[in-house]
C-alpha positions as CSV (number, residue, x, y, z in Angstrom):
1,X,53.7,-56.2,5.8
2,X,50.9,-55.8,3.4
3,X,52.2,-54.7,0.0
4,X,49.4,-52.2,-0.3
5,X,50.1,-50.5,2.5
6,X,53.6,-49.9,1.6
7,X,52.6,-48.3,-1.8
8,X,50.0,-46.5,0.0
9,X,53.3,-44.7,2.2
10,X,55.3,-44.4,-0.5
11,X,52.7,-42.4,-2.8
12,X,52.3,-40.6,0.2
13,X,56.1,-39.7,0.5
14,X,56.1,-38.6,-2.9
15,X,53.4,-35.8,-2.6
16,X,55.0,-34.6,0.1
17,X,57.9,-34.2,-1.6
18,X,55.9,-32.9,-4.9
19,X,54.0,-30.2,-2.5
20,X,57.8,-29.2,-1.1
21,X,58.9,-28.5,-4.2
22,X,55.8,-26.6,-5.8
23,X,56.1,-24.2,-2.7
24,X,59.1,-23.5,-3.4
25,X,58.6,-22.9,-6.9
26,X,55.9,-20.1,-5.6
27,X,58.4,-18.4,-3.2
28,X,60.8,-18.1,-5.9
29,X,58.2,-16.5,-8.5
30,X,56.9,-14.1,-5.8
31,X,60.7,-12.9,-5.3
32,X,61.3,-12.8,-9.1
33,X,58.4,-10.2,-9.7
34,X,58.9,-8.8,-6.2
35,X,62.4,-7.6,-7.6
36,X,61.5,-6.7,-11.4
37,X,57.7,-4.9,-10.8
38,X,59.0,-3.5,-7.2
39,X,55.1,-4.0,-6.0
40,X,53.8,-5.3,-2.4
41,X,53.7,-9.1,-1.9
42,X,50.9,-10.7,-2.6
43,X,50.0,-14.2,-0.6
44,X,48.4,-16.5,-2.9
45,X,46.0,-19.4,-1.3
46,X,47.4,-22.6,-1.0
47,X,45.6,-25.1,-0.5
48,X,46.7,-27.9,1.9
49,X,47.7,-31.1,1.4
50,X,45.0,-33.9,1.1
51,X,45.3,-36.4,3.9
52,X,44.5,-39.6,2.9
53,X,42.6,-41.7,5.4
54,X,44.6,-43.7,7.7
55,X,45.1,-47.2,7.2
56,X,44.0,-49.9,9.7
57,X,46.7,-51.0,12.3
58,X,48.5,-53.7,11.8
59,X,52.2,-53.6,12.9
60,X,54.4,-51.0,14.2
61,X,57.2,-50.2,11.5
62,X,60.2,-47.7,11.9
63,X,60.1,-44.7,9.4
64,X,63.0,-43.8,7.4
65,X,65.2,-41.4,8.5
66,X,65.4,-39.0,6.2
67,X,61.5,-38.6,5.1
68,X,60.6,-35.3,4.8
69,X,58.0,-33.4,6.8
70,X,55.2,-32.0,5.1
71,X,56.1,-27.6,5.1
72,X,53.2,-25.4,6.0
73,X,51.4,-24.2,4.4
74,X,51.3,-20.0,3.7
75,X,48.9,-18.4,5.2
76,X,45.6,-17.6,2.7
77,X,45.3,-14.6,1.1
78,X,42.3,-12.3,2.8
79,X,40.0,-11.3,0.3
80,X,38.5,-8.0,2.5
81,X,42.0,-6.7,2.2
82,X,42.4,-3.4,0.1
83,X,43.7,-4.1,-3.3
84,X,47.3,-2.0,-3.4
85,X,48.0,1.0,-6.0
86,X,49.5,-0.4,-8.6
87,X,51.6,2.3,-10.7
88,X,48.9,2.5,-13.6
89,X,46.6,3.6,-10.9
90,X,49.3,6.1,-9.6
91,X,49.8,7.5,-13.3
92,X,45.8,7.8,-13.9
93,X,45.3,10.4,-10.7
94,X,48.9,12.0,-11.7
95,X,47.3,12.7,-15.2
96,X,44.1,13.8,-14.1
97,X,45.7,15.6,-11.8
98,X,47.9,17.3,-14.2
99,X,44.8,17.5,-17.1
100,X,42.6,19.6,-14.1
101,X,45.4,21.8,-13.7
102,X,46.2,22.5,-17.4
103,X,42.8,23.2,-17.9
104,X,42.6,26.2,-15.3
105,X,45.8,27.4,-16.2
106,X,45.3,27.4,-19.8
107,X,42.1,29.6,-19.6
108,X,43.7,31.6,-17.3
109,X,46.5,32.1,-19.7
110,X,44.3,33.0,-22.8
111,X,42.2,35.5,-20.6
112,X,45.7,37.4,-19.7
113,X,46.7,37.1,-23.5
114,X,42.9,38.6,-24.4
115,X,43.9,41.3,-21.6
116,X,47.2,42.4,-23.2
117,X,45.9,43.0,-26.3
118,X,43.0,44.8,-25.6
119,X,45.3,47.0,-23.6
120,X,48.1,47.6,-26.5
121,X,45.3,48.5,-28.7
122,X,45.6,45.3,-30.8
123,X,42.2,43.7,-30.5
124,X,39.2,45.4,-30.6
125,X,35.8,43.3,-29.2
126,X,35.1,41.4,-33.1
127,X,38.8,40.5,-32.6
128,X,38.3,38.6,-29.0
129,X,35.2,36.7,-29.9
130,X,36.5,35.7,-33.4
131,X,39.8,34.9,-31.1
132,X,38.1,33.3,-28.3
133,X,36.0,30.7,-31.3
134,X,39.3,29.9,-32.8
135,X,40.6,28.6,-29.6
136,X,37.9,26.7,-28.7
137,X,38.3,24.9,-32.0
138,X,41.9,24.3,-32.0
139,X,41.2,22.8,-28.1
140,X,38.7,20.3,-29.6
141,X,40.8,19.5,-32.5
142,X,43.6,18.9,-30.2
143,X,41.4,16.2,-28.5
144,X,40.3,14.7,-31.8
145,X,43.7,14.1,-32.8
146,X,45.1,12.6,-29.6
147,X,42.1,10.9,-28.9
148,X,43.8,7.3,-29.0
149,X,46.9,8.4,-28.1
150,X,47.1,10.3,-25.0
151,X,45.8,9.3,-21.4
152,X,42.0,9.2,-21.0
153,X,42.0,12.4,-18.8
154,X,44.3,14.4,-21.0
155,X,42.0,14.2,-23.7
156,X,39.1,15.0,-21.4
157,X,40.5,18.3,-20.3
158,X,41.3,19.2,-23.9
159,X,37.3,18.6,-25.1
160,X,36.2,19.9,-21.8
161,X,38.0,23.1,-21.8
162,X,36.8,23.9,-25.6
163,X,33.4,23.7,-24.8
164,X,33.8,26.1,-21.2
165,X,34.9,28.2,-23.4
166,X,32.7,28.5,-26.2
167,X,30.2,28.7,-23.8
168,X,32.0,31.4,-21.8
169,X,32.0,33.1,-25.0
170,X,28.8,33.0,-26.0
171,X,27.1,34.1,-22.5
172,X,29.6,37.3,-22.5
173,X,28.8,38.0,-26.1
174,X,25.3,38.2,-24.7
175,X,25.3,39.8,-21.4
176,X,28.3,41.9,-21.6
177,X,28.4,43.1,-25.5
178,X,24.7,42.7,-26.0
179,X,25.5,41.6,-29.9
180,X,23.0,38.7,-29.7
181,X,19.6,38.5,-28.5
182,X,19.1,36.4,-25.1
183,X,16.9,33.9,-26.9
184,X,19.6,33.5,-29.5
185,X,22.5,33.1,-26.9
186,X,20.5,30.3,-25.0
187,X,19.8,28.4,-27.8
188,X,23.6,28.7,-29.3
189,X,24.5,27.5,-25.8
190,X,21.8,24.7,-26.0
191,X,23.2,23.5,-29.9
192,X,27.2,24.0,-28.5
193,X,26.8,21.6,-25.4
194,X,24.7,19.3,-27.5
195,X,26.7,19.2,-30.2
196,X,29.6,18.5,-27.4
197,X,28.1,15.7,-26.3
198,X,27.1,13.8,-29.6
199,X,30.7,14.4,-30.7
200,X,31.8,12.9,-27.2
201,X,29.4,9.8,-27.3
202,X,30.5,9.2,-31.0
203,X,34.0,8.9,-30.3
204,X,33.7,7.1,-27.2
205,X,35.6,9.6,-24.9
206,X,34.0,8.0,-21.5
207,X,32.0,9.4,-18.4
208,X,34.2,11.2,-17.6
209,X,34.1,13.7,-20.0
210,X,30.5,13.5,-20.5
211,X,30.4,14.3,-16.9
212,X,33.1,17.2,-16.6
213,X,31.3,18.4,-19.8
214,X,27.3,18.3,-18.4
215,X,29.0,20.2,-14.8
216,X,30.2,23.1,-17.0
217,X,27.2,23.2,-19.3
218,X,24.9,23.4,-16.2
219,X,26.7,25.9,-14.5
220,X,26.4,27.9,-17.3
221,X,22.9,27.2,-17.8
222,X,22.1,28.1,-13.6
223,X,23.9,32.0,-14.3
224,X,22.8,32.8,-17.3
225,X,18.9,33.9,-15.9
226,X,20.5,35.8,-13.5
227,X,23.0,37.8,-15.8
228,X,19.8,39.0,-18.0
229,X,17.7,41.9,-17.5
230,X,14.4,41.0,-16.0
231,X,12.7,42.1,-19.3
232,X,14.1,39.1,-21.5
233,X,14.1,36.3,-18.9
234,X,11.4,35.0,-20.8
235,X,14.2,34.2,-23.9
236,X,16.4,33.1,-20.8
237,X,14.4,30.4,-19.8
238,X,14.9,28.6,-23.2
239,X,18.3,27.8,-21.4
240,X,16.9,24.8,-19.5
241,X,17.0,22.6,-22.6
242,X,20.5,22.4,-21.7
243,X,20.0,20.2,-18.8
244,X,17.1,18.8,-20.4
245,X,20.0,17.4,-23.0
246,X,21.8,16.1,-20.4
247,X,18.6,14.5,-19.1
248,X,17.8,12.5,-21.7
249,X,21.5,11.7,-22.7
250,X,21.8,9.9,-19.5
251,X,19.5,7.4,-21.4
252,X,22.1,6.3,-23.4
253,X,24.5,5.8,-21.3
254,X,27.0,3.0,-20.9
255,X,27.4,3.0,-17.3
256,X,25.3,3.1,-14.6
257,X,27.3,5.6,-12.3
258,X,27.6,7.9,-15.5
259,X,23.8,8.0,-15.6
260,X,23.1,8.3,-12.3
261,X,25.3,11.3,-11.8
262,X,24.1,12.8,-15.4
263,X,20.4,12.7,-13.5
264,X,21.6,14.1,-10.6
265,X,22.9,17.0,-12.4
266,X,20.4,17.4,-14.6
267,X,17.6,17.6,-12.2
268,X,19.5,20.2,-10.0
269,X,19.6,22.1,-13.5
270,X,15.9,22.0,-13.9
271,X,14.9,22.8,-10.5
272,X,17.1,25.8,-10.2
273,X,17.0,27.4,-14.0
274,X,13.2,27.4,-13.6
275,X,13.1,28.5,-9.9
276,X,15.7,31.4,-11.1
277,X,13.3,32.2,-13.9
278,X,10.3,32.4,-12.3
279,X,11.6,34.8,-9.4
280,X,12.9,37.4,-12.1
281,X,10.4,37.2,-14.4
282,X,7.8,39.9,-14.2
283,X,3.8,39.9,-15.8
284,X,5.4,41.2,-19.2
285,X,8.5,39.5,-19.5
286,X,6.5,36.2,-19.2
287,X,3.0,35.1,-18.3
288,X,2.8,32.6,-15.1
289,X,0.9,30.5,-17.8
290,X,3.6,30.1,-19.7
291,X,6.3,28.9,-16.9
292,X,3.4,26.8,-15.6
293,X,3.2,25.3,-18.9
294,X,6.8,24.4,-19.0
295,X,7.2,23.4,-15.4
296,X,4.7,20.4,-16.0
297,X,6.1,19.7,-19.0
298,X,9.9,19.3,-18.1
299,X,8.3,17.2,-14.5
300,X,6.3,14.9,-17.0
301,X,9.8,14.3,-18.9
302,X,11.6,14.2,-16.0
303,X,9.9,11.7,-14.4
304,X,9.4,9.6,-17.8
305,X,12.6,9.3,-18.0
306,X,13.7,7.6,-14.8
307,X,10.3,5.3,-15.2
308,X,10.8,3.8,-18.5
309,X,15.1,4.0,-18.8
310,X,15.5,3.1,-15.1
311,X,19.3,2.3,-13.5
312,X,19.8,-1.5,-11.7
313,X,20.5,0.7,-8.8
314,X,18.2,4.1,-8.8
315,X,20.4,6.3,-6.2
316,X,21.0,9.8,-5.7
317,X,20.3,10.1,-9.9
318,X,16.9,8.8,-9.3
319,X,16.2,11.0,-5.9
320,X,17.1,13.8,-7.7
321,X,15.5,13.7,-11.3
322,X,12.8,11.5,-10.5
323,X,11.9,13.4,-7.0
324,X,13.2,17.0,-6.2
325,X,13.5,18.4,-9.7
326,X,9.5,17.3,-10.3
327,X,8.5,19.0,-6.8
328,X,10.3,21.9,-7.4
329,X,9.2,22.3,-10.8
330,X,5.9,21.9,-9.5
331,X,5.5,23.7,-6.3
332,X,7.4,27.2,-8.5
333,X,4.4,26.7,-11.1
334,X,1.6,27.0,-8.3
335,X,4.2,29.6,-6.6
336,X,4.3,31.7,-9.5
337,X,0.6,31.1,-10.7
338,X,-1.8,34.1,-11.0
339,X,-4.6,32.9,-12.8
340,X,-6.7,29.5,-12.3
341,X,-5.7,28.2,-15.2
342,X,-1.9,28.3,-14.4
343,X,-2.7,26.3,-11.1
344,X,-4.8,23.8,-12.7
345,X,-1.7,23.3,-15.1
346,X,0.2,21.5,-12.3
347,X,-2.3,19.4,-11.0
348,X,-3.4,17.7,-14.9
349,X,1.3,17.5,-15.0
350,X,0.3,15.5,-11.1
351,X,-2.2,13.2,-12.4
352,X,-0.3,12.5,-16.1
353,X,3.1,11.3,-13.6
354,X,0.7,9.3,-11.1
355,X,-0.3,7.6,-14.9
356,X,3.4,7.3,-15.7
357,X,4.6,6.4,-12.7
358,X,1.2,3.7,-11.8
359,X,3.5,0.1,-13.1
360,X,6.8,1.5,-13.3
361,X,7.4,2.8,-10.1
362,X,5.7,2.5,-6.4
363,X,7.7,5.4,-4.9
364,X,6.9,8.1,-7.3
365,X,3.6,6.7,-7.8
366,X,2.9,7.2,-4.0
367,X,4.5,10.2,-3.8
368,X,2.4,11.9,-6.9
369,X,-0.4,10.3,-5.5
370,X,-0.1,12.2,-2.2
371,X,0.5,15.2,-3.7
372,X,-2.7,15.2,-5.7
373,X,-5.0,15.7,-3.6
374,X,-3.7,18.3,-1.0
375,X,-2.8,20.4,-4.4
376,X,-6.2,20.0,-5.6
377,X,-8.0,20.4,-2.5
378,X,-6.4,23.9,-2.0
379,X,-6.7,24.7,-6.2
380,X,-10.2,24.1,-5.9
381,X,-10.5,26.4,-2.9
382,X,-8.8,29.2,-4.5
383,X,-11.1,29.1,-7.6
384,X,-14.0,29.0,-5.4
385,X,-12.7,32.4,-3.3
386,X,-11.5,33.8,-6.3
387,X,-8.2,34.7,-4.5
388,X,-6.5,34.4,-8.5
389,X,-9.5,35.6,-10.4
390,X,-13.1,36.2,-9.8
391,X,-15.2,34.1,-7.6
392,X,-18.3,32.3,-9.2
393,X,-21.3,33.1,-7.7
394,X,-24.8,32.0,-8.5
395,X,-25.3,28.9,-11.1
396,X,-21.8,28.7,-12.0
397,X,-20.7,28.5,-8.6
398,X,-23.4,25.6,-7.4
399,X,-22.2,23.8,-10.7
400,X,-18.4,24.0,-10.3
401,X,-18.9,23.0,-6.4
402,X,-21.0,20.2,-7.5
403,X,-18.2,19.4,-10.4
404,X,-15.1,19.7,-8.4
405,X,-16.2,17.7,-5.3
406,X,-17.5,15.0,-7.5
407,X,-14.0,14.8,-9.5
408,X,-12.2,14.8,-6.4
409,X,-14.0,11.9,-4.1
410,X,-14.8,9.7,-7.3
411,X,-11.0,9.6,-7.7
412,X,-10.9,8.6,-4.0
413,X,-13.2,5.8,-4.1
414,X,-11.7,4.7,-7.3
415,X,-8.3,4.7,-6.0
416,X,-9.2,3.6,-2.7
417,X,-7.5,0.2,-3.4
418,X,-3.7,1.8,-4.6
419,X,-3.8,3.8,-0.7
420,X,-1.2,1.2,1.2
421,X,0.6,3.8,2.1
422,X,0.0,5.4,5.7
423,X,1.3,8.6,4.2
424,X,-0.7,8.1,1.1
425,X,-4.1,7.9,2.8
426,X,-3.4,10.4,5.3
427,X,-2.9,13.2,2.5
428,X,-6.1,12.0,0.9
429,X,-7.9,12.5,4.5
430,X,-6.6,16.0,4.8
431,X,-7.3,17.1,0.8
432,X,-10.6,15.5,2.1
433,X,-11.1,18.0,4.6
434,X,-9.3,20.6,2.7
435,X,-12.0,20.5,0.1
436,X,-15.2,20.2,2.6
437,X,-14.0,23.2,4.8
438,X,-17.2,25.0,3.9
439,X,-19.4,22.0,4.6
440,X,-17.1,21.1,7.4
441,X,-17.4,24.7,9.5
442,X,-21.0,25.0,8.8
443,X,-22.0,21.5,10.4
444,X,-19.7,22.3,13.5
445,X,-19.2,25.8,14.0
446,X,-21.6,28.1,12.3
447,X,-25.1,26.7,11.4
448,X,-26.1,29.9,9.0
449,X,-23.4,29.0,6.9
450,X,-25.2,25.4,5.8
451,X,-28.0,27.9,4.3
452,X,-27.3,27.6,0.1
453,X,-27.4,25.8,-2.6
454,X,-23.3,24.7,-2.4
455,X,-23.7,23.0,1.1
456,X,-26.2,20.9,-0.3
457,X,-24.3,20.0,-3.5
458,X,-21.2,18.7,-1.4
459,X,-23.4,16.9,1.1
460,X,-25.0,15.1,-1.9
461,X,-21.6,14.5,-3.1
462,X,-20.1,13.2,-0.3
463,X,-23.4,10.8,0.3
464,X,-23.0,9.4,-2.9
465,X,-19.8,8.8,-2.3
466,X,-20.1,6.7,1.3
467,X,-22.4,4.5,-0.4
468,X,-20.1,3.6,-3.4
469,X,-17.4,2.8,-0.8
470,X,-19.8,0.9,1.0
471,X,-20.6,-1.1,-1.9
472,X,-17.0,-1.4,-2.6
473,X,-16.2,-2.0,0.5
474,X,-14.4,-5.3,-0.6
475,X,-11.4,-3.2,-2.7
476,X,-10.5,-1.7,1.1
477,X,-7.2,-2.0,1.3
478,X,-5.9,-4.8,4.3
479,X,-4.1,-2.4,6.8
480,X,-1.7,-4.2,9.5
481,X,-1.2,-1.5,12.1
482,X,-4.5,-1.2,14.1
483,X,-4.2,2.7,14.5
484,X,-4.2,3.3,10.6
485,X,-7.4,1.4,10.3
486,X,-9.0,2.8,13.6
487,X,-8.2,6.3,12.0
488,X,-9.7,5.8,8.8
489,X,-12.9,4.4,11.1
490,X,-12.9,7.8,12.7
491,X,-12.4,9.3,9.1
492,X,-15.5,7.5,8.0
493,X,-17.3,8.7,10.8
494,X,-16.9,12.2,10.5
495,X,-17.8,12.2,6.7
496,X,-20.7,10.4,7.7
497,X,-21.9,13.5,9.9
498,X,-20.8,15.6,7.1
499,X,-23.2,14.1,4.7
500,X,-25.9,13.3,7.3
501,X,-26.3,17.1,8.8
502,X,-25.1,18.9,5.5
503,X,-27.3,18.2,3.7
504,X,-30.7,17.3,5.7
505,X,-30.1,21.4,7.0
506,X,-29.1,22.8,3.7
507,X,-31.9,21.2,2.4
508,X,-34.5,22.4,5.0
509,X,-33.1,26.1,4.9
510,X,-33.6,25.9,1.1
511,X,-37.5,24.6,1.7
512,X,-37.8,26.6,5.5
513,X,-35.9,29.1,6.0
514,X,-33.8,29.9,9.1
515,X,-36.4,28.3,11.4
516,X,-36.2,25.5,9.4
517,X,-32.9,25.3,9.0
518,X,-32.1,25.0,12.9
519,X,-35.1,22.5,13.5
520,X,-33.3,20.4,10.9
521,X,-29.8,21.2,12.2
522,X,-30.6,19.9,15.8
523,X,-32.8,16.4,14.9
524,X,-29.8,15.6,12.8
525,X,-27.0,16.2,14.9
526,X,-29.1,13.9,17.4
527,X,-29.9,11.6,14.9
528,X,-26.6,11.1,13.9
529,X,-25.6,10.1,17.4
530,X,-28.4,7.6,18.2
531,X,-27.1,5.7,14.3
532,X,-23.8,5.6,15.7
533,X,-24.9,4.3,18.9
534,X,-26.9,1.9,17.0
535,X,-24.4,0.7,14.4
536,X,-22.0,-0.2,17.8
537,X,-25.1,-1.9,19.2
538,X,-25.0,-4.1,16.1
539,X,-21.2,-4.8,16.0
540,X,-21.2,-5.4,20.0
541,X,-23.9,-7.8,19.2
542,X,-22.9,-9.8,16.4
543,X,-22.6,-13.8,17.2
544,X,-19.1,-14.2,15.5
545,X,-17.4,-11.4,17.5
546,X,-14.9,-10.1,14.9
547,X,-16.0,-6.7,15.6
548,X,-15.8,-6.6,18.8
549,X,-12.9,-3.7,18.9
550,X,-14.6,-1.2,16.2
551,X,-18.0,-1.9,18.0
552,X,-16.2,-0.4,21.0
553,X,-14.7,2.3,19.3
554,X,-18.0,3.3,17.7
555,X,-19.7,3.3,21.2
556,X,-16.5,5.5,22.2
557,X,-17.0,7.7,20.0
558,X,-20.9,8.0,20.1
559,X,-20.6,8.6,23.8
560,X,-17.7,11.5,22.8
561,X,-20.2,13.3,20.8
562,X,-22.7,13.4,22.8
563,X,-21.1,15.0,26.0
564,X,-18.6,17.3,24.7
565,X,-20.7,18.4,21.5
566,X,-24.0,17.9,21.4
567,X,-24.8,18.8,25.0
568,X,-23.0,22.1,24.0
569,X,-24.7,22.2,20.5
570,X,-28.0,21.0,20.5
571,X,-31.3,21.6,23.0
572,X,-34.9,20.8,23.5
573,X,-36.3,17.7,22.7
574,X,-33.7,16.8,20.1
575,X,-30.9,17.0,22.7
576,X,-32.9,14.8,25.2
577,X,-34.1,12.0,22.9
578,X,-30.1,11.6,21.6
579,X,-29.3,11.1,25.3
580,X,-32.1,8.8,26.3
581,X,-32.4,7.0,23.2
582,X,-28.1,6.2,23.4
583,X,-28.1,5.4,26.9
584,X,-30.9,2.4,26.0
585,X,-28.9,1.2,23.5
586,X,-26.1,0.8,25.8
587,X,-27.9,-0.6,28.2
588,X,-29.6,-3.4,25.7
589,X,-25.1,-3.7,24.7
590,X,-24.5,-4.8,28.4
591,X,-27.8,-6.9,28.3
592,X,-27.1,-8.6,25.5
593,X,-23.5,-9.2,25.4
594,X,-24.3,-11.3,28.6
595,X,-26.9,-12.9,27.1
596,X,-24.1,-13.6,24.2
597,X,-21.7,-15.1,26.2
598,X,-23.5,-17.4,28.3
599,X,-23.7,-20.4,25.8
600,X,-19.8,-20.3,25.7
601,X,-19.4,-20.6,29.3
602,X,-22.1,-23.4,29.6
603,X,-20.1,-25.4,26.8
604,X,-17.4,-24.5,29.0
């Protein structure tokens, strides 16, 4: 027998016995605190015995009797398994439970005390306020002094229930006794609640409160427009500081749920105090300037402050104080707008949150940036119709065409290379169209209309710009998905006859009349068709064969033209030389491509 060996079994023995014994150490403990704490058993993992590798073979040797067998071991513990209640948890939703309850109750009870001694005479309407103040402060005191010694939520619905009621207080005082001025009351509201939360963040109270605390105060803040006579909602709408303070508290918060659900309630704040607003107000009360003024203002903050004091995980705070409070704000502005200047308010507040929003954050950045130009195509319409003031006509209007256009697709091509997005570059396409309507229904639909000095300026605008793409035709944005790049090919195209028959007709009615206006109309509607034709020709052509797929969609689209527009459109000699002159170069295509191919099947 090797004496190795045998030391080897015995240290083996020995574990096994160690491993017995620690096992049972472990269902002792678990029975100990399973009688004194009365909580759920809890398996620990055990981990199994090592096995030490086997020895060689070397002679067969009876094992002692009374060895003992290794015990199982328990089985581990599974870590997706709920964690049990333990009683602190039970007694946290018990007080909560108890501190929501007190908190109804107790206003309920002063409101019945108010209500008997109004009726036995005893306290007249100084006496209630003054009454209804003292209570308030005795409720925050209360929550001063047991601030480290009751339960969290205890103290919560004693600082919580002061400030409902001093704010209860106040609003009545203003819309029911009419003591106060409504500018006064919303800015007593707006010092209260921020003086609330200061007091709450100083002592380290918790989310919760600041949370129970920003729900009341916004409440408050959402009926107090309502409760006002029309004539005075412009004092009312100093109310939204309120969750404009709970806005920018969120900042400083601790944790990131608090701050999420701070934004979430402050954004539904803004959106709604400012919507209320601007459906009561009237042309007195307050000037659609004004709200338009504070709309982009609050939707510049707004969105500041979810770009520059972002969460790890930007949720439902984010959507809603970053996203809907911003388009709400926005959309009421342009809503509620009755002069040009008002509308153009919004768009600047668009462009400063596309700035904001350009390194801080892609989805409000594309999201802005969609907006922008749909808002300012249709702003730009409305100040050249004059539907919110008085249309320009003459100098003034050729200038602020020429102006507005040139703005508008010099942004395009400058911001050409930030359009990823699908959705991004499709609103730019339509605010595209949006803003050459004029140009766009004279050079399909109505000829006469191409006849002035603003068709011409747009055409020249839109020329200008299809060359600076061209030469910038590197910055183009890679697109993945063949129909978002066929359909900004087709885009192309169209501008192209935009600029090509805008402005060679407006330019000939300006020199020629109406006779030469329509001689000018049809040569370059054809001579449009015979370019595109020409420009497939080239790409069909082309030795490398990369093009191959827009040459064909050119041709396509060439060949579209001619038979379901021009041959509609145009006549004479015009109409004839487009057909003959395109079917050539389709001809000298099928030609040629042959003549392209046949080196690669001789090397073949």
């Amino acid at each position: 027998m090797n004496p190795n060996q045998e030391l080897l079994r015995d240290a083996l023995r020995r574990l096994d016995i160690a491993e017995q014994a620690l096992s049972d150490a472990r269902a002792s403990l678990r029975d100990f605190e399973r009688q004194t704490a009365g909580v759920p058993e809890v398996q620990p993992i055990s981990t199994p015995p090592q096995q030490a590798p086997a020895p060689p073979p070397v002679q067969q040797q009876a094992q002692p009797a009374a060895q003992p067998q290794p015990h199982a071991a328990p089985p581990p513990y599974s870590r997706q398994a709920p964690r049990p209640r333990t009683p602190r948890d039970r007694e946290k939703t018990l007080i909560s439970a108890v501190a929501i309850g007190g908190t109804v109750i107790t206003l309920a009870g002063v409101a019945f005390l108010v209500g008997l001694a109004i009726q036995a005479g005893l306290l007249g309407p100084v006496g209630r306020v003054v009454l209804a103040y003292i209570v308030a402060a005795a409720l925050l005191g209360a929550g001063w002094w047991f601030r480290n010694k009751a339960a969290p939520a205890g103290v919560t619905a004693l600082v919580a229930t002061s400030l409902f009621a001093a704010l209860a207080t106040t609003f009545l005082v203003v819309t029911w006794l009419g003591w106060w001025p409504v500018w006064l009351g919303a800015v007593l509201m707006a010092l209260i609640y921020g003086g609330f939360v200061g007091y709450a963040h100083r002592f380290r109270q918790g989310s919760f409160t600041q949370e129970w605390m920003a729900a009341g105060a916004g409440i408050a803040a959402l009926s107090y427009p309502s409760a006002v006579a029309p004539a005075h909602v412009g004092g009312a709408m100093l109310v939204v500081v309120i969750p404009l303070v709970t806005a920018t508290y969120s900042v400083l918060c601790r944790s990131e749920r608090m701050a999420e659900v701070l934004r979430a309630i402050a954004g539904i704040g803004l959106a709604v105090v400012m919507t209320e607003v601007a459906a009561r107000s009237t042309l007195f009360s307050l000037p659609s300037l004004w709200i338009a003024i504070v709309c982009s203002l609050l939707a510049i903050a707004a969105v500041a402050i979810v770009v520059y004091f972002p969460t790890a995980k930007a949720e439902f705070g984010f959507a809603f104080l970053g996203l809907l409070a911003p388009g709400f704000l926005l959309v009421t502005a342009l809503i509620r707008a009755d002069t040009i200047l008002a509308e153009w308010m919004a768009v600047a507040a668009l462009a400063v949150i596309v700035g904001i929003a350009w390194l801080g954050n892609s989805v409000i950045r594309d999201y802005a940036l969609g907006a922008i130009p749909v808002v300012y195509a249709l702003v730009m319409l409305n100040t050249m119709a004059g539907w919110t003031g008085t249309a320009p006509t003459g100098t003034k209007a050729v200038v602020l065409t020429f102006v507005l256009s040139g703005l508008f697709f010099a942004a395009f091509v400058l911001l050409f290379q930030a359009m990823r997005n699908a959705f991004v570059l499709a609103a730019w396409f339509l605010g595209s169209l949006i803003v050459l309507s004029p140009l766009l229904g004279g050079v399909l639909f109505d000829p006469p209309a191409l006849s002035g000095m603003e068709p011409l300026a747009e055409g020249i605008v839109l020329t200008v710009a299809l060359i600076a793409g061209y030469l910038l035709r590197q910055r183009i944005p890679h697109y993945e998905r063949r129909e978002v790049a066929a359909a900004l090919l087709l885009f192309v195209l169209l501008l192209s006859l935009l600029a090509a028959v805008g402005t060679i007709a407006s330019a000939a009615a300006i020199v020629a009349g109406a006779a030469g206006l329509k001689t000018a109309y049809l040569a370059s509607h054809a001579l449009v068709s015979v370019a595109w034709m020409v420009l497939a020709a080239r790409l069909l052509l082309a030795a490398d064969q990369r093009f191959t797929a827009i040459g064909v969609l050119l041709a396509i689209v060439a060949v579209a033209k001619l038979t379901f527009f021009d041959l509609a459109a145009t006549s004479g000699i015009f109409r004839a030389l487009a057909f003959l002159l395109s079917g050539i170069i389709l001809l000298t295509i099928a030609v040629r491509r042959r003549g392209v191919d046949k080196p690669r099947r001789e090397q073949a």
